[in-house]
N, CA, C and O of each residue as an XYZ file, in Angstrom:
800
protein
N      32.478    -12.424     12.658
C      33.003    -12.485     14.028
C      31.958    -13.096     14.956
O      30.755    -12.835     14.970
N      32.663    -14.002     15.772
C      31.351    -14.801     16.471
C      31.263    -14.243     17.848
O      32.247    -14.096     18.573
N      30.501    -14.054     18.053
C      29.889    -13.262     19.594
C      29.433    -14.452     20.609
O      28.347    -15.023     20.511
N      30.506    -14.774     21.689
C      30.394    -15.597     22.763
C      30.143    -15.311     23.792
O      30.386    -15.955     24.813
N      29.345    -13.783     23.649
C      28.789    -13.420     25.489
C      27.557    -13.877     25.434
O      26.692    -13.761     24.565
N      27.573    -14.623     26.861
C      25.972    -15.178     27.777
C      25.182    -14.193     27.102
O      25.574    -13.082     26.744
N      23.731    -14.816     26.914
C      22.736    -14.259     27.024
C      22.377    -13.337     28.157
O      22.956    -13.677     29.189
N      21.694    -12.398     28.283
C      21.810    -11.314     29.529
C      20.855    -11.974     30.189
O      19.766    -12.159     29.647
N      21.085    -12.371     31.296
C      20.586    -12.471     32.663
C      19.105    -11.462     33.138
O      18.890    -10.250     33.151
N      18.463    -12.420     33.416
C      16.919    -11.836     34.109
C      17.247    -10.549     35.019
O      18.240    -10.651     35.739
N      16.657     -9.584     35.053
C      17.179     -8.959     36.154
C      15.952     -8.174     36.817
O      14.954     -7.800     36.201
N      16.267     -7.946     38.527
C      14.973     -7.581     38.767
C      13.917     -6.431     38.473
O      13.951     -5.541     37.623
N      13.231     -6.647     39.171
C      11.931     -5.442     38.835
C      11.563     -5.056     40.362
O      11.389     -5.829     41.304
N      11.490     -3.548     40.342
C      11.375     -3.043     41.635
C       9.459     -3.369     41.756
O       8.640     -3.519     40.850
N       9.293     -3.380     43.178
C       8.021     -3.819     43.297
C       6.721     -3.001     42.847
O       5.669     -3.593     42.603
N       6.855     -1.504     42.743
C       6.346     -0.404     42.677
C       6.348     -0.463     40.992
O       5.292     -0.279     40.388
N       7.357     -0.679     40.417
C       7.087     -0.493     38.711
C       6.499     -2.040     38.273
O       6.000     -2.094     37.149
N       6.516     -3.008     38.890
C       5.445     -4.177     38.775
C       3.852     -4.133     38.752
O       3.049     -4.626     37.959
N       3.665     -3.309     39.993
C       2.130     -2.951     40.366
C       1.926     -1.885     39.523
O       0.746     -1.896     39.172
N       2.501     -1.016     39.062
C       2.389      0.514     38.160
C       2.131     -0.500     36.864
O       1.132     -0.229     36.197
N       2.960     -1.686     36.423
C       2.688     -2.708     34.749
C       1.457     -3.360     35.036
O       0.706     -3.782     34.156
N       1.180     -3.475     36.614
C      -0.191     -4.679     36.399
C      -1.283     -3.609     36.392
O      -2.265     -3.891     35.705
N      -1.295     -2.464     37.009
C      -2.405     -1.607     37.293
C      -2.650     -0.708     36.042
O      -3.808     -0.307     35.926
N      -1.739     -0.316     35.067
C      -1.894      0.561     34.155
C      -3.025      0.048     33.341
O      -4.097      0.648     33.268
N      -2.721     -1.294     32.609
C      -4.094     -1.558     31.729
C      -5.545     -1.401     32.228
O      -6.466     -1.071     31.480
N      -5.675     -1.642     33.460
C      -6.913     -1.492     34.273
C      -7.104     -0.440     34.378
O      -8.324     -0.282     34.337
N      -6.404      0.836     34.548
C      -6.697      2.186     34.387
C      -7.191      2.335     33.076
O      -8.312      2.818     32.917
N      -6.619      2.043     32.278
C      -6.690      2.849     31.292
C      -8.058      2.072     30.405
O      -8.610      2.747     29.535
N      -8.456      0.923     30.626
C      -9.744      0.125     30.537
C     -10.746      0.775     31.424
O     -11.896      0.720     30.986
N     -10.585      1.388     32.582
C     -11.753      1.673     33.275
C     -11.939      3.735     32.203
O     -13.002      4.328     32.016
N     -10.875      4.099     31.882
C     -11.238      5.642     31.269
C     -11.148      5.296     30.238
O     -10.658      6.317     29.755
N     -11.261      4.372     29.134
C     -11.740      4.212     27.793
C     -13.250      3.604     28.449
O     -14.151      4.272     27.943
N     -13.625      2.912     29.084
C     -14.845      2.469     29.199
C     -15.813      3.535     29.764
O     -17.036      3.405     29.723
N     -15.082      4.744     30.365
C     -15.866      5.850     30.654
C     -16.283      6.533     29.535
O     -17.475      6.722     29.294
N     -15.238      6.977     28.722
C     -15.468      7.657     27.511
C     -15.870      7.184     25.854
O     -16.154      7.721     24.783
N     -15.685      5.810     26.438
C     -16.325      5.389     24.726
C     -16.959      4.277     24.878
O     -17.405      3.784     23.842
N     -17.172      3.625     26.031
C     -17.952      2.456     26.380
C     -16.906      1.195     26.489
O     -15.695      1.378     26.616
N     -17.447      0.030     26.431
C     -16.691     -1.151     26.582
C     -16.062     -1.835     25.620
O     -15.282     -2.753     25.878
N     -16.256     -1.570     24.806
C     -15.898     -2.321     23.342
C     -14.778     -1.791     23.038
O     -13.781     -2.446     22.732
N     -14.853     -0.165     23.110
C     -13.543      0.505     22.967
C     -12.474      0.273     24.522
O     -11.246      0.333     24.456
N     -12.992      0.095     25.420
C     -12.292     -0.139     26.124
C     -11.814     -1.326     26.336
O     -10.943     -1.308     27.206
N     -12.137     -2.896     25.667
C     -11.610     -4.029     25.659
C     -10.304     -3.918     24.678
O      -9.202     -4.438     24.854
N     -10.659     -3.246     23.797
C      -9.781     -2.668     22.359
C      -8.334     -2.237     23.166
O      -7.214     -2.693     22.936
N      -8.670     -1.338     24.060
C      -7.523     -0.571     24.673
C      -6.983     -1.487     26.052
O      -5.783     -1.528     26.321
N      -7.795     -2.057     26.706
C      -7.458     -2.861     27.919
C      -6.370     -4.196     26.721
O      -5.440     -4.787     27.271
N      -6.640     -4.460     25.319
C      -6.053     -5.388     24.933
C      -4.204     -4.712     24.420
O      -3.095     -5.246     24.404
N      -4.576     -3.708     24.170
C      -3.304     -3.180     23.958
C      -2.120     -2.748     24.780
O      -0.896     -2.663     24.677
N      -3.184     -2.491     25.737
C      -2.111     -2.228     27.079
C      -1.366     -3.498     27.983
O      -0.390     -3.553     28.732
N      -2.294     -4.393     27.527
C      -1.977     -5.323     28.224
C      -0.456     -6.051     27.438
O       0.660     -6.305     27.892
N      -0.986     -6.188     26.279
C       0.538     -6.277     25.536
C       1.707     -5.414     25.853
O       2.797     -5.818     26.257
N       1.364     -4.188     25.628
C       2.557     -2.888     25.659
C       3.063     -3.311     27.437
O       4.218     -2.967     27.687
N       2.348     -3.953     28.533
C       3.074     -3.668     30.003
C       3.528     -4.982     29.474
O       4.712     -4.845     29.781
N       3.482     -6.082     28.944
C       3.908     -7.324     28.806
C       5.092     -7.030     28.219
O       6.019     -7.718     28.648
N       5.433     -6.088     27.222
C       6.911     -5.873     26.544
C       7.515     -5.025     27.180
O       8.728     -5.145     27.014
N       7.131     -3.896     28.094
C       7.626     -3.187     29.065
C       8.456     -4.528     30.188
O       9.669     -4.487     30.394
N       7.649     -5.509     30.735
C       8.252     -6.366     31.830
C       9.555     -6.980     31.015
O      10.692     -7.085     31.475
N       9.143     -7.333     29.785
C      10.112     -7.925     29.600
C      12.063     -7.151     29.280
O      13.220     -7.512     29.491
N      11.183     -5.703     28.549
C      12.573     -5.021     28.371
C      13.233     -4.982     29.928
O      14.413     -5.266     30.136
N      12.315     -4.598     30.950
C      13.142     -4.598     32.339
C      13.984     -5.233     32.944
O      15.133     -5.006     33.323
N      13.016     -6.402     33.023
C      13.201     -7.343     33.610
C      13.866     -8.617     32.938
O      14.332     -9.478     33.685
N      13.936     -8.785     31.481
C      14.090     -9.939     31.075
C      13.505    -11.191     30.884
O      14.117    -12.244     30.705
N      12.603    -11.076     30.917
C      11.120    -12.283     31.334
C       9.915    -11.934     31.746
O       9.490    -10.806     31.999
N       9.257    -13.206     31.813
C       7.695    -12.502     32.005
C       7.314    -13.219     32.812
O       7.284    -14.344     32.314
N       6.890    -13.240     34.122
C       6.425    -14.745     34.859
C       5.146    -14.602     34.069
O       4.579    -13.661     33.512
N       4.819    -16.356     34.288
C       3.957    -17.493     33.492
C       2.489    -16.342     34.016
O       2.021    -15.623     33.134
N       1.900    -16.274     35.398
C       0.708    -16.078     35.379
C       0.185    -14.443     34.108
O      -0.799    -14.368     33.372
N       1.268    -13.437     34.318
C       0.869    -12.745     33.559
C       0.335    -12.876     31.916
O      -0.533    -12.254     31.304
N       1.317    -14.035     31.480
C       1.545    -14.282     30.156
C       0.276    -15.281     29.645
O       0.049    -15.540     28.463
N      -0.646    -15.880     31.017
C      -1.576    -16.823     30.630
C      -2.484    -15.416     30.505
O      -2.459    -14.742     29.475
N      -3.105    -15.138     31.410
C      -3.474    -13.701     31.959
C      -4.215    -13.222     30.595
O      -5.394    -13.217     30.238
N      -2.760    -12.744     29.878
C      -2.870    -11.575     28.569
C      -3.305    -12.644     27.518
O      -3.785    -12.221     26.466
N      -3.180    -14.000     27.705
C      -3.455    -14.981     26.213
C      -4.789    -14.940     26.304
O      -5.420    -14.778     25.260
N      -5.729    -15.121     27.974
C      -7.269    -15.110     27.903
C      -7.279    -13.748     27.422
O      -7.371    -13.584     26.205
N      -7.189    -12.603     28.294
C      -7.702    -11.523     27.047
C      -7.528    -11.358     25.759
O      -8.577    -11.119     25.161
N      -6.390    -11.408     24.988
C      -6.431    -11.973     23.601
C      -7.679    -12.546     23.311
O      -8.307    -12.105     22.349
N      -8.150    -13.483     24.008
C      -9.111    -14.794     23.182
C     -10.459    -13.793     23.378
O     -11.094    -13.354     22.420
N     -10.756    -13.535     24.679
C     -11.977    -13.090     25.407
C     -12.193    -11.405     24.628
O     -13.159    -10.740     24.253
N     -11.222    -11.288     24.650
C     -11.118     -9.752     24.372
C     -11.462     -9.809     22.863
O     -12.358     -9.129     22.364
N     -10.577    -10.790     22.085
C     -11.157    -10.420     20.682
C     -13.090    -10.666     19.494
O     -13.622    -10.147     18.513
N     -13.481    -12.156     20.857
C     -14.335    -12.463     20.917
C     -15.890    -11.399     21.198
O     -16.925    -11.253     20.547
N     -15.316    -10.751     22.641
C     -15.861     -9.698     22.714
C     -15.937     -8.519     21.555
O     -16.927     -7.794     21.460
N     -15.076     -8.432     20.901
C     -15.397     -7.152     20.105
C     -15.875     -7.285     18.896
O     -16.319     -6.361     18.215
N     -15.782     -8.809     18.474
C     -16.318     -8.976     16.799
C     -17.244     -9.702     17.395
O     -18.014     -9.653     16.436
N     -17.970    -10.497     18.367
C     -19.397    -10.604     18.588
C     -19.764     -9.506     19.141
O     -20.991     -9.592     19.101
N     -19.447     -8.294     19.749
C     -20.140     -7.405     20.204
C     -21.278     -7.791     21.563
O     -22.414     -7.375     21.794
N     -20.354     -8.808     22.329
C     -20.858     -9.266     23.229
C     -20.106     -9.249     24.593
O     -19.441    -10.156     25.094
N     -20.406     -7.827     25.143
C     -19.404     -7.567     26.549
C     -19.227     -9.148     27.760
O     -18.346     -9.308     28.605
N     -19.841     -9.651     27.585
C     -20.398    -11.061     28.661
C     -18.468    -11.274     28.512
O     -17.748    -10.852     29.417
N     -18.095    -11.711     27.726
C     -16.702    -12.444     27.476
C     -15.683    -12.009     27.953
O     -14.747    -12.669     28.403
N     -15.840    -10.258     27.857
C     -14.566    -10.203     28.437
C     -14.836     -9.717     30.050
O     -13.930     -9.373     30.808
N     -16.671     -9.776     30.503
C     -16.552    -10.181     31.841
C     -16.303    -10.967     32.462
O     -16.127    -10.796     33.668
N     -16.160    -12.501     31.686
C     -15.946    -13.362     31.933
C     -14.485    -13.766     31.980
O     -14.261    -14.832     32.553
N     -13.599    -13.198     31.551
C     -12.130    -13.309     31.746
C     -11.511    -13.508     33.094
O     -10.511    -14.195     33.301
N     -12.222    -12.817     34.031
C     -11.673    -13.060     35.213
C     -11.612    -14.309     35.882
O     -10.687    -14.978     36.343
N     -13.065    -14.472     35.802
C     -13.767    -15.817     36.166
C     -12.704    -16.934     36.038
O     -12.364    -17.674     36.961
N     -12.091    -16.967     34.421
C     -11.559    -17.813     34.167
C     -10.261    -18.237     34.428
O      -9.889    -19.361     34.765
N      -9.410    -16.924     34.182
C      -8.319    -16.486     34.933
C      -8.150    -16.982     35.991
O      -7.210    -17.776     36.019
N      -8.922    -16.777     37.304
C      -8.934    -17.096     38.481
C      -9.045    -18.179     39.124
O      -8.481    -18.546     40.155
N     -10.394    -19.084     37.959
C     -10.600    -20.332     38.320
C      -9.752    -21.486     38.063
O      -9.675    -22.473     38.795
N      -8.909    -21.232     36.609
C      -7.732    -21.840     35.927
C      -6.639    -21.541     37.204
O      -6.726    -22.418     38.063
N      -5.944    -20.814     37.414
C      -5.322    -20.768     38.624
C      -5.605    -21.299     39.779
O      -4.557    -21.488     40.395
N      -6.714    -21.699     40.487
C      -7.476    -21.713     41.746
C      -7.276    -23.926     41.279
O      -6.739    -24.743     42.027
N      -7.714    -24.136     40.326
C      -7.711    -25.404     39.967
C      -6.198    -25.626     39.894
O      -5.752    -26.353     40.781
N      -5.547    -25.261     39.231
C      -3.705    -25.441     38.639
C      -3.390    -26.038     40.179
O      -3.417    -27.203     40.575
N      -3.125    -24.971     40.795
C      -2.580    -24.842     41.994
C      -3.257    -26.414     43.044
O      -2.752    -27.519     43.245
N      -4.185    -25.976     43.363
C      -4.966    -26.979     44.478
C      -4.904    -28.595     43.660
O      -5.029    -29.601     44.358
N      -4.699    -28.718     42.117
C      -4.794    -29.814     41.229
C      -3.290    -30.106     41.191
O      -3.003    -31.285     40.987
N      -2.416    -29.359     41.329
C      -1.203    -29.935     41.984
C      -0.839    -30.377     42.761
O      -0.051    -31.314     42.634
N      -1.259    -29.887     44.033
C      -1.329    -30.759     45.477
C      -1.437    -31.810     45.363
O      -0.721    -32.706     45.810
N      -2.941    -31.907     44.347
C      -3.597    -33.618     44.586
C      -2.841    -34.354     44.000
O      -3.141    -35.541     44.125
N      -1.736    -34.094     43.241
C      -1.070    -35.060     42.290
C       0.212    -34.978     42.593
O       1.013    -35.554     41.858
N       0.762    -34.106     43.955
C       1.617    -34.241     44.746
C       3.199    -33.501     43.065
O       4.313    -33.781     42.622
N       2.266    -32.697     42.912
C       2.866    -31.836     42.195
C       3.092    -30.601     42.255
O       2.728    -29.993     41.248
N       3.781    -29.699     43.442
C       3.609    -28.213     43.711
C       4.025    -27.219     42.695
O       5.151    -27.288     42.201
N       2.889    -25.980     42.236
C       3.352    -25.623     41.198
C       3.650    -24.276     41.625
O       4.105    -23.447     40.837
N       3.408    -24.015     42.868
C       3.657    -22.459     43.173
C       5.064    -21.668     43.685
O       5.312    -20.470     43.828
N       6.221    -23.423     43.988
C       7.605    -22.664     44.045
C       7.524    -22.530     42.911
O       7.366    -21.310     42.866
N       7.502    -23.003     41.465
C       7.775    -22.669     40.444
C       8.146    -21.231     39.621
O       9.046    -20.805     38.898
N       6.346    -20.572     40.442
C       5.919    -19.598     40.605
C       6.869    -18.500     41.077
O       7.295    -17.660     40.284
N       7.253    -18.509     42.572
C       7.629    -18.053     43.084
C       9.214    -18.197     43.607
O       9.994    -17.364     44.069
N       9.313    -19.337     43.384
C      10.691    -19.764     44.213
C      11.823    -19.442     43.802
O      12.804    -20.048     44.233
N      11.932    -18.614     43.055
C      13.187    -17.746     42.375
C      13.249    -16.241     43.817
O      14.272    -15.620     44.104
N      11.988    -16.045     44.396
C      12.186    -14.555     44.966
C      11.762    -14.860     46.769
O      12.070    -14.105     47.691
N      10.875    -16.362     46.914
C      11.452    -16.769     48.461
C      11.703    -18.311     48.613
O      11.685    -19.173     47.734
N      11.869    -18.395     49.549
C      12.441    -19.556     49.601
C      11.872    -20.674     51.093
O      12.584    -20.890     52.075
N      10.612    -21.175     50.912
C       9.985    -21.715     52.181
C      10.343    -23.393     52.410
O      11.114    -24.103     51.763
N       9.512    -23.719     53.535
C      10.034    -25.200     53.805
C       8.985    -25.951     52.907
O       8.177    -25.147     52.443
N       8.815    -26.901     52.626
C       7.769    -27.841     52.104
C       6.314    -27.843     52.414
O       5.425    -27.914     51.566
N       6.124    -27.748     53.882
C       4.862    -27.637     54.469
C       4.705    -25.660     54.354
O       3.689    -24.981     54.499
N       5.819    -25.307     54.114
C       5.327    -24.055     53.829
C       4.419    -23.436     52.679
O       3.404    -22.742     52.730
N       5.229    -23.990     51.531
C       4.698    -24.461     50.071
C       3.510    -24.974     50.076
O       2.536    -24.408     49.580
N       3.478    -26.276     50.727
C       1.782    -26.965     50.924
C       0.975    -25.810     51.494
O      -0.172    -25.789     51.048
N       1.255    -24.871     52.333
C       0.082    -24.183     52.971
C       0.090    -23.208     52.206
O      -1.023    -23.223     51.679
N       0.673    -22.344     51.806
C       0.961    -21.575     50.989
C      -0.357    -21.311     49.874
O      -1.287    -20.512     49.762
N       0.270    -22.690     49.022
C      -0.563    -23.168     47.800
C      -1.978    -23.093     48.318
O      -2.801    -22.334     47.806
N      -2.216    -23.765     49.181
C      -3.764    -24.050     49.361
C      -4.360    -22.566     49.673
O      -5.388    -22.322     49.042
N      -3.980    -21.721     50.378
C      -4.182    -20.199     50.496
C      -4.324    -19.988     49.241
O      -5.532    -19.874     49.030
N      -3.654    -19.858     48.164
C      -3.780    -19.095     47.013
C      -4.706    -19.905     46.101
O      -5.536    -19.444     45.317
N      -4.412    -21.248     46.348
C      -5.625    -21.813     45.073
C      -7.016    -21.503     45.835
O      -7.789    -21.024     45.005
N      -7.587    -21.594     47.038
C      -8.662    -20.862     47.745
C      -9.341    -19.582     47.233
O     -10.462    -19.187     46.915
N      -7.629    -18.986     47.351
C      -8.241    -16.991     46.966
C      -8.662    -17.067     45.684
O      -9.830    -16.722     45.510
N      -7.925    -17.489     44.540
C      -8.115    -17.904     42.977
C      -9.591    -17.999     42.708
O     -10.290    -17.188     42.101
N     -10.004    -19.346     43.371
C     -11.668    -19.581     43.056
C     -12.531    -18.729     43.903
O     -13.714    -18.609     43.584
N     -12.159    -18.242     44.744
C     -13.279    -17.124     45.722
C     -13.274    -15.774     44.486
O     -14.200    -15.320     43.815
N     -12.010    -15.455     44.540
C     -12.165    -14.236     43.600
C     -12.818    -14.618     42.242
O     -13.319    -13.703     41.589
N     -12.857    -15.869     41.764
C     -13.914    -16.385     40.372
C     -15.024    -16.449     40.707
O     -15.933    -16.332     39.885
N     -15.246    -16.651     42.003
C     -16.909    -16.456     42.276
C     -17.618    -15.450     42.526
O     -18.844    -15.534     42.452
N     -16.816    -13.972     42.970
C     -16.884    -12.776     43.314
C     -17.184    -12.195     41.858
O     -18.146    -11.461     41.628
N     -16.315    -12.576     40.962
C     -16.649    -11.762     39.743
C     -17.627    -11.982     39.141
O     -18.296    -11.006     38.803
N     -18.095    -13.362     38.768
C     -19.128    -13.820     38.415
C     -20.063    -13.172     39.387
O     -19.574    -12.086     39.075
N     -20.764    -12.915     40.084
C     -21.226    -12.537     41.143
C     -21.843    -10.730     41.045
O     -22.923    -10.164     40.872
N     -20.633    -10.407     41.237
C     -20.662     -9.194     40.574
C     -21.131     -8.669     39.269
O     -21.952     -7.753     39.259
N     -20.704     -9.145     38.237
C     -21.006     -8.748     36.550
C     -22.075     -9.373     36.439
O     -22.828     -8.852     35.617
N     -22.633    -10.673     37.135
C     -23.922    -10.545     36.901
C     -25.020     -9.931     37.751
O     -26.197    -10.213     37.525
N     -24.715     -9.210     38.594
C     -25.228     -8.112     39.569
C     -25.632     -6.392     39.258
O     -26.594     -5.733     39.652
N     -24.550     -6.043     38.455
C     -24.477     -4.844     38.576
C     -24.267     -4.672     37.282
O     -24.062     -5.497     36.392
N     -24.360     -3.128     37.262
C     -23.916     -2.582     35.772
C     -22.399     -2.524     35.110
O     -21.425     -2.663     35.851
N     -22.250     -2.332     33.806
C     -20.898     -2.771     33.096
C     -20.435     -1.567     33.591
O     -19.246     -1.615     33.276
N     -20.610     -0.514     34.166
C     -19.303      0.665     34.457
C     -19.015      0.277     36.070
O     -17.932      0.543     36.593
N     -20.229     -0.452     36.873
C     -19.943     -0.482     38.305
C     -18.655     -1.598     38.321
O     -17.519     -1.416     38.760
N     -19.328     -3.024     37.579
C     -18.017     -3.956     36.890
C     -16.489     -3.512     36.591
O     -15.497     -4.198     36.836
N     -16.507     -2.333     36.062
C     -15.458     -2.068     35.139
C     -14.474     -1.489     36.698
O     -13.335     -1.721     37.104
N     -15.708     -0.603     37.241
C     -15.155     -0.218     38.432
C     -14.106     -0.921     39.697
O     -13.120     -0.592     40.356
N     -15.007     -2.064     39.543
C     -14.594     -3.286     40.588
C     -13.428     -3.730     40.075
O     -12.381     -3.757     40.721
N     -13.563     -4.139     38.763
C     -12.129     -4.777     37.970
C     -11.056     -3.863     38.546
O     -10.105     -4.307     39.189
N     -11.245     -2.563     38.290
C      -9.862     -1.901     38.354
C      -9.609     -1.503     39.776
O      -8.484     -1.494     40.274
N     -10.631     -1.199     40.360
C     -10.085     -1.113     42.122
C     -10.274     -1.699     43.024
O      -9.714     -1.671     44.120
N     -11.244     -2.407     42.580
C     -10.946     -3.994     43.894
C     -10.387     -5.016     43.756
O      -9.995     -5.754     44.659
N     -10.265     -5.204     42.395
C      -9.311     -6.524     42.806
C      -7.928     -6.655     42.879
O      -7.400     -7.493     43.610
N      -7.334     -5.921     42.205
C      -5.881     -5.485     42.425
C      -5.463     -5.095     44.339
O      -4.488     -5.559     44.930
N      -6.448     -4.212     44.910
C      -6.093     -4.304     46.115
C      -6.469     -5.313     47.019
O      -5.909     -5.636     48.066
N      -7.462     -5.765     46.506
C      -7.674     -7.456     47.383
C      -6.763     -8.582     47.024
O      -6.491     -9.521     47.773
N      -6.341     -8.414     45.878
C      -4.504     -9.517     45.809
C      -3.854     -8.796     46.747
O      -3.339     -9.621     47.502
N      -3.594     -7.680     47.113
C      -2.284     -7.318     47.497
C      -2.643     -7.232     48.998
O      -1.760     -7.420     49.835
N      -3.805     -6.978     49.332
C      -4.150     -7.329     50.660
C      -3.849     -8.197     51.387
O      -3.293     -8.254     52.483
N      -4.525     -9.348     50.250
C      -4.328    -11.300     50.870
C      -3.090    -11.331     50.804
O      -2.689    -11.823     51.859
N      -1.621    -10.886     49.648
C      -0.457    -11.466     49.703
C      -0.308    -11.029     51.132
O      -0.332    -11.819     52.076
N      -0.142     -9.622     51.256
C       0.796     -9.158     52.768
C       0.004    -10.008     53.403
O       0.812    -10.836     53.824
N      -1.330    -10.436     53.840
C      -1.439    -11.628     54.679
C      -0.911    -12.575     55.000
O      -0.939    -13.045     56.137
N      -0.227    -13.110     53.871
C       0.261    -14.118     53.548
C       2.609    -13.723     54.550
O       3.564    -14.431     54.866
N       2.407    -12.853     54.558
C       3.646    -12.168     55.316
C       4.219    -13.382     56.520
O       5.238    -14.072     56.468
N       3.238    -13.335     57.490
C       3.606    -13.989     59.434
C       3.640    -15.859     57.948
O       4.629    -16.585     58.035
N       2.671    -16.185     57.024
C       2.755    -17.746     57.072
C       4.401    -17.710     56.706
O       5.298    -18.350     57.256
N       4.508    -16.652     55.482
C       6.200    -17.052     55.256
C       6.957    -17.099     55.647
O       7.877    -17.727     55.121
N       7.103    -16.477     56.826
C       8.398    -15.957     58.305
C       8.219    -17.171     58.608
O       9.173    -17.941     58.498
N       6.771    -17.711     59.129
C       7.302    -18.785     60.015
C       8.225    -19.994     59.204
O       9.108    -20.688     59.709
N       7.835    -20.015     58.074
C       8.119    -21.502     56.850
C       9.088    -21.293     56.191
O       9.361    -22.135     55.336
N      10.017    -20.030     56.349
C      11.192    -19.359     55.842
C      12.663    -20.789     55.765
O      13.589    -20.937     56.564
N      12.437    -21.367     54.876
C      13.439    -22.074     54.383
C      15.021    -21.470     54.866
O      15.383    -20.295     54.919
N      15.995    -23.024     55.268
C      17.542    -22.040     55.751
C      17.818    -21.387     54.626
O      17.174    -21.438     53.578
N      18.950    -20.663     54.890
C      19.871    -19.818     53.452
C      20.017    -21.097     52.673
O      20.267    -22.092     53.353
N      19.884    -21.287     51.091
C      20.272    -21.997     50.297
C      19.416    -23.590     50.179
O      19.909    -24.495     49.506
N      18.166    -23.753     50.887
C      17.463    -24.418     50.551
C      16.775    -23.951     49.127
O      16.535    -22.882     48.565
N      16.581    -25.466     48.843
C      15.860    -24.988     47.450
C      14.537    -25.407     47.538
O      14.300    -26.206     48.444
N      13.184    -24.906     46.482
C      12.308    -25.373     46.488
C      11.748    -26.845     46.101
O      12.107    -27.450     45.090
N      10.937    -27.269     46.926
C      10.563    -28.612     46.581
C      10.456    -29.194     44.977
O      10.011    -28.327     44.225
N      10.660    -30.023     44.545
C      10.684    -30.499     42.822
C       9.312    -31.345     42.836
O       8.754    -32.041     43.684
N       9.023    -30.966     41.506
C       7.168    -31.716     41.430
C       7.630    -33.041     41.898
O       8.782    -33.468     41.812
N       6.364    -33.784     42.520
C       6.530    -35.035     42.547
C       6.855    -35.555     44.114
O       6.592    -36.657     44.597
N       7.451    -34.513     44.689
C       8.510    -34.637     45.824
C       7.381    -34.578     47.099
O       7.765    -34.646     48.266
């Protein structure tokens, strides 16, 4: 018997069980790194990070792209870290994370390629010059926060690090987005505009 129903449809994710999928691995990386050090806690920051990645998807139906690059550097960094036994790597994840984003973004502009409705433009909907300003805000924050980490991990100790990972930077994204609040009102695209197409 042949089964002709649609594939099920994306469906949303409340904002609160999003931040509860992005924040859990970082918890639970900063209390394995309390109790068994870092190695065990890259071990566990790598598992969790998978398990909220199949959590988004049973929810929600999908995974947006940044998470899914996100979890591929820890994969790499993370596994590197534990069979060289060299914490540097998966301090360095952020760095990279951030800077790969911070470049994507601002390296689209230059090539008159916007990649952040992509991103986003399923959940608002801005004018063009909204998008342009937008982008440049976030590819900005991207490389500031790659320079902060670097900065940091080579500053301080791996539990003060571990510290920072899990409670500052999660609230310094969410800080800068609501910043980001008055640019979108004003650049608020009519009902049923769509986002700009690369190239455009």
């Amino acid at each position: 018997m042949n089964d002709n129903r649609p594939p099920a449809a994306p469906r949303s994710m409340s904002p609160l069980v999003k931040i509860a999928l992005e924040l859990g691995p970082l918890v639970i990386f900063f209390i394995a790194n309390g109790r068994a050090g870092i190695y065990a806690a890259t071990g566990a920051f790598m598992v969790a990070t998978f398990v909220a990645l199949a959590l988004m998807w049973i929810i929600a139906r999908k995974i947006a792209v940044m998470p899914l690059i996100s979890a591929a550097v820890v994969l790499v960094f993370g596994t590197l870290t534990i069979v060289l036994q060299d914490d540097h790597f998966i301090k360095m994840k952020p760095t990279l994370v951030n800077a790969l984003f911070g470049v994507a973004l601002l390296g689209g502009l230059m090539f008159r390629k916007p990649l952040l409705p992509y991103v986003l433009g399923d959940v608002f909907e801005l004018t063009p010059e909204g998008w342009r300003v937008l982008t440049i805000r976030w590819g900005v924050f991207f490389l500031l926060m790659a320079a902060l980490n670097e900065i940091v991990w080579r500053s301080v100790t791996t539990d003060t690090w571990v510290a920072f990972k899990t409670f500052g930077y999660l609230p310094l994204t969410l800080i800068f987005a609501m910043a980001q609040v008055p640019l979108m009102t004003r650049h608020g695209a009519p009902a049923g505009a769509r986002a700009p197409e690369a190239g455009e």
